[in-house]
MIZAVO-875527 format. One record per residue (C-alpha): residue number from 1; residue in three letters; x, y, z. Coordinates in Angstrom, 2 decimals, padded with zeros to 5 digits, m for minus. Example, Ala and Ser with C-alpha at 12.3 -4.5 7.8 and 13.67 -1.06 7.14 Angstrom:
+-----+------+---------+---------+---------+
: pos : code :    east :   north :      up :
+-----+------+---------+---------+---------+
:   1 :  Ala :  012.30 : m004.50 :  007.80 :
:   2 :  Ser :  013.67 : m001.06 :  007.14 :
+-----+------+---------+---------+---------+
***
This chain:
+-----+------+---------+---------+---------+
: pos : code :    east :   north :      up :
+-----+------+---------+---------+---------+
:   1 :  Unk : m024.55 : m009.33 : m000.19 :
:   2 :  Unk : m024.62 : m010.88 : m003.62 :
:   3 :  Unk : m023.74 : m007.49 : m005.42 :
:   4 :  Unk : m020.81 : m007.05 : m002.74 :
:   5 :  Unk : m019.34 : m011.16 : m003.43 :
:   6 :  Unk : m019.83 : m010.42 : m007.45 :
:   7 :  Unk : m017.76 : m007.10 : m007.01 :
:   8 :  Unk : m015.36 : m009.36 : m004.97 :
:   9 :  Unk : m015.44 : m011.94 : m007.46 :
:  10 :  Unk : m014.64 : m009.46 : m010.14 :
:  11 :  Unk : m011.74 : m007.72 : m008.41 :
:  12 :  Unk : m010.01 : m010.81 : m007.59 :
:  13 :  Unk : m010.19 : m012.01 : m011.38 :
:  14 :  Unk : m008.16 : m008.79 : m012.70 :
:  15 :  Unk : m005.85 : m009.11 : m009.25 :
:  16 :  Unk : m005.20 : m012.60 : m011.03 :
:  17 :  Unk : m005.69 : m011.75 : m014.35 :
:  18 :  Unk : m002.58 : m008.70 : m014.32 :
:  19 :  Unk : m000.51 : m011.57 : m012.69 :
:  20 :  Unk : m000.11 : m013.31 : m016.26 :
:  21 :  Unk :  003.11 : m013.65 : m017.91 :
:  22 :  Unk :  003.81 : m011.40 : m020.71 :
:  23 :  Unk :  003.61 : m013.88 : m023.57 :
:  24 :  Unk :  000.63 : m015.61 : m021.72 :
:  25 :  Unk : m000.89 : m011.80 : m022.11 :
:  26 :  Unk : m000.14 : m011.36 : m025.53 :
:  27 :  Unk : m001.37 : m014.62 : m027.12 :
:  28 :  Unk : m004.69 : m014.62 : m024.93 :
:  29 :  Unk : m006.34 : m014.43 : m020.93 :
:  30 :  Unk : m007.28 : m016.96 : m019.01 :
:  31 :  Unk : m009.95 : m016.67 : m016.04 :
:  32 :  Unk : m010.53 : m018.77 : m013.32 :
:  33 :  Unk : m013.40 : m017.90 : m011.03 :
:  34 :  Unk : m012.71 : m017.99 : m007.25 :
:  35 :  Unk : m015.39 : m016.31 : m006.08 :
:  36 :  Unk : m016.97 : m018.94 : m003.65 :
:  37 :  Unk : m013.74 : m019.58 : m001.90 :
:  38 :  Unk : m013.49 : m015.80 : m000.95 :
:  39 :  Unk : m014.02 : m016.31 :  002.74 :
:  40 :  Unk : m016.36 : m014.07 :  005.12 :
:  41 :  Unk : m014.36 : m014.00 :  008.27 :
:  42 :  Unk : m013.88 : m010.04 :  009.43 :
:  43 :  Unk : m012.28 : m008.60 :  012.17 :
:  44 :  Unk : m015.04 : m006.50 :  012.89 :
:  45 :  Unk : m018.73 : m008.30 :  012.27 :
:  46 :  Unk : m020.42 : m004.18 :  012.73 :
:  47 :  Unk : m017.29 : m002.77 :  010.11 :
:  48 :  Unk : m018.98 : m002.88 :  006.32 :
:  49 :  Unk : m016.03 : m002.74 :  003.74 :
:  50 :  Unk : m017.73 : m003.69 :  000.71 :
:  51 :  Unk : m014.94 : m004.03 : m001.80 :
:  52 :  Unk : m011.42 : m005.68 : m001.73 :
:  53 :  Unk : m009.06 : m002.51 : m001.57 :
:  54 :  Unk : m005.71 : m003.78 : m001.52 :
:  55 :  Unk : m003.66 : m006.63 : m003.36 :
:  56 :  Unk : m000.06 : m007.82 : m002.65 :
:  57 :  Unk :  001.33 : m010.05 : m004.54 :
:  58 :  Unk :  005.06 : m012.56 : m004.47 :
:  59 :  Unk :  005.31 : m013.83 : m007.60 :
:  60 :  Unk :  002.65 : m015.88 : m008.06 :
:  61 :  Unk :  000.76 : m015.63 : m004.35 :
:  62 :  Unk : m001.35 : m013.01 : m003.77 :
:  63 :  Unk : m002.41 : m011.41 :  000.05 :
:  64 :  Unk : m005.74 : m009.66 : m000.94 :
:  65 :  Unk : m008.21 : m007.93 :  001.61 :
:  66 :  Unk : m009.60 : m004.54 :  003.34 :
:  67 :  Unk : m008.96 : m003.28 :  006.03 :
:  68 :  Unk : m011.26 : m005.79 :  007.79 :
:  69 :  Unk : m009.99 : m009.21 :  006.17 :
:  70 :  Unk : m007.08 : m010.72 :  004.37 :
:  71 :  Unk : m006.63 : m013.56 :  002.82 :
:  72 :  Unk : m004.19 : m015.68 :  001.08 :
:  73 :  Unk : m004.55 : m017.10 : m002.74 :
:  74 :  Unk : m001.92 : m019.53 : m003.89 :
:  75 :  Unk : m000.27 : m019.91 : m006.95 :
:  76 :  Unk : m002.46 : m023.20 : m006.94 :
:  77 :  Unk : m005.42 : m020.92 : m007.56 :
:  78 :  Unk : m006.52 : m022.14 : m003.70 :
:  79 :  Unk : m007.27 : m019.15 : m001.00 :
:  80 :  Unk : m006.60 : m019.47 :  002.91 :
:  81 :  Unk : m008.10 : m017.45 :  005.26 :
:  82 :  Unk : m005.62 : m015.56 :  007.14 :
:  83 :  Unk : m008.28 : m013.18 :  008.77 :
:  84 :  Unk : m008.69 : m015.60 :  011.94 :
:  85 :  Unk : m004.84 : m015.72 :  012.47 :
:  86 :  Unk : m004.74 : m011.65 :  012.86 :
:  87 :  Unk : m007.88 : m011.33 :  014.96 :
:  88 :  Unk : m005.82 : m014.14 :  017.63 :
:  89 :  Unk : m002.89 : m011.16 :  017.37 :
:  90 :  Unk : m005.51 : m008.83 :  018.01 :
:  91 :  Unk : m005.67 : m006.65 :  014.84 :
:  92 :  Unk : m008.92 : m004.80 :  014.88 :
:  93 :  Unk : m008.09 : m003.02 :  011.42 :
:  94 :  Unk : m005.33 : m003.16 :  008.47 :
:  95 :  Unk : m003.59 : m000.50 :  007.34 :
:  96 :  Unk : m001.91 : m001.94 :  005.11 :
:  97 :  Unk :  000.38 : m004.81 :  003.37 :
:  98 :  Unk :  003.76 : m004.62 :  001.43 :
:  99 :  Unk :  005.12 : m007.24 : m000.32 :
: 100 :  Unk :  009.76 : m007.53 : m000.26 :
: 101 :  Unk :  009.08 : m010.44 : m002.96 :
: 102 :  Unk :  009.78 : m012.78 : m000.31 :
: 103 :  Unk :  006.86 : m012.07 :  001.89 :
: 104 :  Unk :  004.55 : m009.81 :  003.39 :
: 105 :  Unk :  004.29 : m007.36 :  006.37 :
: 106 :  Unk :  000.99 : m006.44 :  007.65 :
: 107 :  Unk :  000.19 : m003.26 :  009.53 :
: 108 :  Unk : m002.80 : m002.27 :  011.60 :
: 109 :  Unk : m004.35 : m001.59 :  014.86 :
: 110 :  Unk : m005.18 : m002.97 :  018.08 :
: 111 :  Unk : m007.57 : m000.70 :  018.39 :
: 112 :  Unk : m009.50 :  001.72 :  015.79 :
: 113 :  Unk : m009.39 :  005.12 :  017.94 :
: 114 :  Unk : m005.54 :  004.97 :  017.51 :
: 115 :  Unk : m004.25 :  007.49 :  014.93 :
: 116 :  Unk : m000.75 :  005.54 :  013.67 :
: 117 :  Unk : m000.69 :  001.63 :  013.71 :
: 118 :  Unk :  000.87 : m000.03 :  016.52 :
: 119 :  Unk :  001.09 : m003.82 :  015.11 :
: 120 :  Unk :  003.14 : m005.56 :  012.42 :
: 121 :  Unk :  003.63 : m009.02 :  011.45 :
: 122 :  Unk :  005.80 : m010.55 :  008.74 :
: 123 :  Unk :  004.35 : m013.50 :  006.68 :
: 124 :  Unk :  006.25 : m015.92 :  004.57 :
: 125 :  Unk :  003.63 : m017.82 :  003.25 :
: 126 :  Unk :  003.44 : m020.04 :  005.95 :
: 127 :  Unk :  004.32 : m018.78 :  009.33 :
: 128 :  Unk :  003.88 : m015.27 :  011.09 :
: 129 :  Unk :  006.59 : m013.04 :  013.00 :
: 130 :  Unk :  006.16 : m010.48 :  015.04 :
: 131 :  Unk :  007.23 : m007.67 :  014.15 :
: 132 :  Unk :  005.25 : m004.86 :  016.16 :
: 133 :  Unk :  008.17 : m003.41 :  017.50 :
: 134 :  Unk :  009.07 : m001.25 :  014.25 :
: 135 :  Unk :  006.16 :  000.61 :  014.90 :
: 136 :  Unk :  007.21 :  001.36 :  018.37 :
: 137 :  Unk :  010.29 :  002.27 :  017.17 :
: 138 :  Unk :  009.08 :  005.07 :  014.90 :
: 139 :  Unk :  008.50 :  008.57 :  015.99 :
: 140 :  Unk :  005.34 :  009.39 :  017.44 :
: 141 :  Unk :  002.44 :  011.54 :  015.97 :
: 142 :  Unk :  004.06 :  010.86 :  012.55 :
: 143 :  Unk :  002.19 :  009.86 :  009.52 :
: 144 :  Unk :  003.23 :  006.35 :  008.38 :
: 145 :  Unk :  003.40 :  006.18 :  004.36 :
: 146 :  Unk :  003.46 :  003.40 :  002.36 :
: 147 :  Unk :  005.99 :  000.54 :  003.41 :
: 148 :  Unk :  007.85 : m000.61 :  000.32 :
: 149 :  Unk :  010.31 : m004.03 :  000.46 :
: 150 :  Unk :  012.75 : m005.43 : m001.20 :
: 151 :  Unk :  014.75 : m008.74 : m000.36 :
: 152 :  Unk :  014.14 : m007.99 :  003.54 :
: 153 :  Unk :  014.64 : m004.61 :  003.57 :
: 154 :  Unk :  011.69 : m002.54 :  004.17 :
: 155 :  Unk :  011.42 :  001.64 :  003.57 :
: 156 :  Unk :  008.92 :  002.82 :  005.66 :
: 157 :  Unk :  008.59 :  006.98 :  004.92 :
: 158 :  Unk :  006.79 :  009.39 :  007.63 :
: 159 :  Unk :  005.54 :  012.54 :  007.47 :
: 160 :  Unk :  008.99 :  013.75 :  008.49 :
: 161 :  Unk :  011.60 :  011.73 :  007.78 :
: 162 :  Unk :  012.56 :  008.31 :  006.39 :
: 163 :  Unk :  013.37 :  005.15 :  008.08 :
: 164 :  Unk :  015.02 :  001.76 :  006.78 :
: 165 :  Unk :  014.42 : m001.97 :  008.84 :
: 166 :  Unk :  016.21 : m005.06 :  007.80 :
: 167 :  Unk :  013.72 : m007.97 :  009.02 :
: 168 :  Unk :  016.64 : m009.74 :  010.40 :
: 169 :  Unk :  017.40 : m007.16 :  012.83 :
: 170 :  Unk :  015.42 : m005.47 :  015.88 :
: 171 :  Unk :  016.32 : m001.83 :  015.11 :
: 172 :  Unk :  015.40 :  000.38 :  012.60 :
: 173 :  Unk :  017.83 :  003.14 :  010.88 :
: 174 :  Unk :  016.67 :  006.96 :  010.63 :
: 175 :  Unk :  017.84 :  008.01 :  007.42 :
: 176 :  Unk :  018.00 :  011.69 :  006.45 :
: 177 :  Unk :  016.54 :  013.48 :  003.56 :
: 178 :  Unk :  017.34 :  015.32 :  001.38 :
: 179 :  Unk :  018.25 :  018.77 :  002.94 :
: 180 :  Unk :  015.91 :  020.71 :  000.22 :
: 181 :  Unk :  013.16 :  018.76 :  001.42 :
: 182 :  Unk :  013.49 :  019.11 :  005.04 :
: 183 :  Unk :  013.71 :  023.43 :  004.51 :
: 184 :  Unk :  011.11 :  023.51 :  002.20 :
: 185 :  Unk :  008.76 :  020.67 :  002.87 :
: 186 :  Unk :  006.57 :  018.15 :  000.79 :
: 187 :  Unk :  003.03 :  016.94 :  000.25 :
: 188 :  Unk :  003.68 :  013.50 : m000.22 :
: 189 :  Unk :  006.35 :  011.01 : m000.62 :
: 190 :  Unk :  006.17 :  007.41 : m002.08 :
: 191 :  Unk :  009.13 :  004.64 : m002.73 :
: 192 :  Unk :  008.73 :  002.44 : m006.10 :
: 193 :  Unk :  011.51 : m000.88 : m006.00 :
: 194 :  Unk :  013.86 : m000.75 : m008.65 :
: 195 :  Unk :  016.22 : m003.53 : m009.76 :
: 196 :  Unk :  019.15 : m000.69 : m008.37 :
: 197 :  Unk :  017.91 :  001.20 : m005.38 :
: 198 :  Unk :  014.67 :  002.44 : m005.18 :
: 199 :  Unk :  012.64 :  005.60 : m006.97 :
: 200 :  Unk :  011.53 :  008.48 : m004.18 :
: 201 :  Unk :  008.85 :  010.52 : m006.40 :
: 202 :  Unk :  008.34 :  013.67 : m004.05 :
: 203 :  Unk :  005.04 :  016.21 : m004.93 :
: 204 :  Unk :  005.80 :  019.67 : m003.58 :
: 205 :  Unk :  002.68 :  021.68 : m004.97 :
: 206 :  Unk :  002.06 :  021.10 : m008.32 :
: 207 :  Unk :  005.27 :  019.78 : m009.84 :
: 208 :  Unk :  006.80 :  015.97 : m008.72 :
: 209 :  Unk :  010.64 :  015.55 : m007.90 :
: 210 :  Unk :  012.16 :  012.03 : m007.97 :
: 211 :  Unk :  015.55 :  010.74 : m006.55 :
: 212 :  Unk :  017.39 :  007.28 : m006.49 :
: 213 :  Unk :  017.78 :  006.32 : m003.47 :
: 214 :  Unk :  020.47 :  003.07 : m002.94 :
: 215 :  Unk :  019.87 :  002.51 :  000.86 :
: 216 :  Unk :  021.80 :  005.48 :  002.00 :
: 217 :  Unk :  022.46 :  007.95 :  000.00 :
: 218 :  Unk :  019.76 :  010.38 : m002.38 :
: 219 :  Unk :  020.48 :  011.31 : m005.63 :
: 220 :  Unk :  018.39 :  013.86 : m007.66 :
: 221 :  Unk :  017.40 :  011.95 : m011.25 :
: 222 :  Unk :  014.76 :  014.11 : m012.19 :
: 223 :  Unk :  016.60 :  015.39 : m015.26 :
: 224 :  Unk :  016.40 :  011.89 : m016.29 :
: 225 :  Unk :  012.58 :  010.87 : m016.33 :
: 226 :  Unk :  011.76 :  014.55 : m017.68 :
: 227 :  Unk :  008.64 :  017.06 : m016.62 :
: 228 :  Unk :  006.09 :  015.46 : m014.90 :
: 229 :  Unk :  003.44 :  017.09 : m012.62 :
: 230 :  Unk :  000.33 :  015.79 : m010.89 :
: 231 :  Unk : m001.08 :  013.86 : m013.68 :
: 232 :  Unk :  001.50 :  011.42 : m013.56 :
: 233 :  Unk :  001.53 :  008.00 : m012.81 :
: 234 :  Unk :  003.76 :  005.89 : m011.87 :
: 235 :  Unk :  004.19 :  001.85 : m011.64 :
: 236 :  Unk :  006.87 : m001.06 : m010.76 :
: 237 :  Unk :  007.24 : m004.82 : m011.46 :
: 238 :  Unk :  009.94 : m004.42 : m008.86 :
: 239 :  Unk :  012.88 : m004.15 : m010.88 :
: 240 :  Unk :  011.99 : m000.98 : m013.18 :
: 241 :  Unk :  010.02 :  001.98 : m012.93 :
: 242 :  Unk :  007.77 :  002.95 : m015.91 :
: 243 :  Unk :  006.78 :  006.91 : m015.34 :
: 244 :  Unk :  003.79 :  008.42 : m017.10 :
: 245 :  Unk :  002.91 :  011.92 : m017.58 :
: 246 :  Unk :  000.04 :  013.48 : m019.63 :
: 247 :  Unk :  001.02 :  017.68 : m020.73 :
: 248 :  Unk : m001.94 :  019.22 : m020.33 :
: 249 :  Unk : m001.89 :  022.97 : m021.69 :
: 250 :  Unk : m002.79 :  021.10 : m025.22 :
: 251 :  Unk : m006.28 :  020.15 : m026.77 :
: 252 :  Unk : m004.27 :  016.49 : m027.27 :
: 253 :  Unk : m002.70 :  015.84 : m024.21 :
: 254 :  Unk :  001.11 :  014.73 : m024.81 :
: 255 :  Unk :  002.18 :  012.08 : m023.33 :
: 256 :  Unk :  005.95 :  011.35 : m022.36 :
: 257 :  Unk :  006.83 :  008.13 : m020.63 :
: 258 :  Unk :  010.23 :  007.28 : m019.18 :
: 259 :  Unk :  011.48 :  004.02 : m018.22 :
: 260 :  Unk :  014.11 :  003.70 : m015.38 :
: 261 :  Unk :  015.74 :  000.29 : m013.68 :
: 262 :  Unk :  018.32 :  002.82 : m011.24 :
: 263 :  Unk :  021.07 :  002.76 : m013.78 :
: 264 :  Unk :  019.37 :  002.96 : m017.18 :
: 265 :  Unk :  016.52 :  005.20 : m018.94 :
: 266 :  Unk :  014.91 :  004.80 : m021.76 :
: 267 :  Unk :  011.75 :  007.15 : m023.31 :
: 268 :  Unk :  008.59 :  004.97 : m024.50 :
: 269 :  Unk :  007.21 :  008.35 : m025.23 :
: 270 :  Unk :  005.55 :  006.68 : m028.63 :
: 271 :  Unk :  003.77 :  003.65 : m027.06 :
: 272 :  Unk :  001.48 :  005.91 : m025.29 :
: 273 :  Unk : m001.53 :  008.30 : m025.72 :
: 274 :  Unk : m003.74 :  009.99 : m023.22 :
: 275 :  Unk : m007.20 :  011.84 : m023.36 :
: 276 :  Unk : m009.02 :  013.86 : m020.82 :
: 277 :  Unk : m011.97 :  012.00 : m018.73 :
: 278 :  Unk : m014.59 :  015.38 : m018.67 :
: 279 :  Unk : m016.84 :  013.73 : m016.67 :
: 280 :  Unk : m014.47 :  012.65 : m013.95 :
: 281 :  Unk : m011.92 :  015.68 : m014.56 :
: 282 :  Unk : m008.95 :  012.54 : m014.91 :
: 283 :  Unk : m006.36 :  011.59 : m017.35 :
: 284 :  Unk : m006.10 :  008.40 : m019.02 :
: 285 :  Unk : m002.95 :  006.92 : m020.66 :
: 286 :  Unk : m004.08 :  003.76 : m023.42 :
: 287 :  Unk : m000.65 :  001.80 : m024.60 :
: 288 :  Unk : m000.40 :  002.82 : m028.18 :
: 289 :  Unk :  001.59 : m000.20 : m029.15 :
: 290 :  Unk :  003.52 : m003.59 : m027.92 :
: 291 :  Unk :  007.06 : m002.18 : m025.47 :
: 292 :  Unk :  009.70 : m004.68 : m026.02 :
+-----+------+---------+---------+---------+
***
């Protein structure tokens, strides 16, 4: 138990720590440790998740947790437990949480031999909302990707298809592909917020495909953010993408790096190196220098 709290503890300072403003970051960190307010409440007392797996943050609030507790940590640096609330609404696991940069949606299950989450509640902060009728909505025996907000609209991708839900409405819209896609398939689909639209980054095999997607419509930007494959990575402060990739048919990996808001593009291919992890057969990208 005191190796699990001190991973905790550790996990929670970086959540906090990556939350510092840029010139806060570049002069020098500061670390608060809020270790012995991380509360013990789970949903399930037999269910051993060791290590805080997922971090959400709005602004300066954070929702932190596995998929057996959650809790809440102010930008006062003070941490409510919100595990007690979801247990009354009868959450038995979390899948997971999304942040629109207003609040939160959390997704799990009323039970744990269910295969696709049934429940959903919206947070602000303060006060819940139920919200379990999206799930209903959605096909069944689809799998349910990562849910991505932005200003109360939430993309929610399945295994087949795409859907959009604006919080202040009870229905949610099916929207279709791309028709390449749907003929040829995909392994795996994920949404990144972007101050125009969103970034789709689509992995069919080896090779990644992205698209701008404004709500409705798809369109096919890959010539813009270059070759990438399945080494690259991908990140968003919610109002630009910054995209990664690591060439590896060299003894130096190259490194190009693309930077994308919806409507501009810019290459940061300089800023960056990479090297090859042996040991754990990964790349790693190191910042080379300060990005204006």
């Amino acid at each position: 138990m005191k190796r699990q709290r001190l991973l905790q503890a550790c996990l929670l300072a970086i959540m906090l720590g990556a939350s510092t403003s840029n010139s806060a970051m570049a002069a020098s960190l500061s670390w608060t440790d809020l270790s012995a307010q991380i509360p013990t409440t789970t949903l399930d007392e037999m269910a051993d998740y060791p290590l805080l797996s997922f971090a959400s943050s709005r602004g300066t609030e954070w929702l932190v947790g596995n998929p057996n507790q959650l809790f809440q940590v102010t930008s006062q640096q003070k941490i409510f437990d919100l595990t007690p609330d979801l247990k009354k609404f009868g959450l038995q696991k979390i899948r997971q949480v999304a942040s629109d940069g207003q609040g939160w949606i959390v997704v799990g299950d009323s039970s744990p031999w269910y295969s696709q989450p049934d429940l959903a509640f919206l947070y602000d902060g303060m006060y819940w909302k139920n919200a379990s009728g999206v799930m209903a909505s959605l096909p069944p025996q689809e799998w349910v990707g990562q849910i991505i907000g932005k200003r109360g609209l939430w993309i929610i991708p399945t295994s087949r298809g795409l859907f959009v839900w604006q919080s202040s409405l009870k229905t949610i819209a099916n929207i279709p592909l791309p028709k390449n896609l749907m003929d040829n398939g995909f392994d795996k689909i994920d949404f990144y917020a972007l101050k125009y639209g969103w970034l789709m980054a689509v992995e069919i095999g080896q090779d990644k495909h992205h698209y701008l997607f404004d709500g409705q419509n798809f369109q096919d930007v890959s010539p813009r953010i270059g070759q990438t494959n399945k080494t690259t990575a991908i990140g968003s402060n919610g109002a630009a993408a910054l995209i990664v990739t690591a060439q590896t048919d060299t003894k130096i990996p190259k490194v190009t790096a693309t930077y994308f808001d919806g409507r501009s593009s810019y290459k940061l291919d300089a800023h960056f190196r990479a090297c090859v992890d042996q040991k754990n057969k990964a790349i790693k990208f190191f910042p080379e220098s300060d990005i204006v």
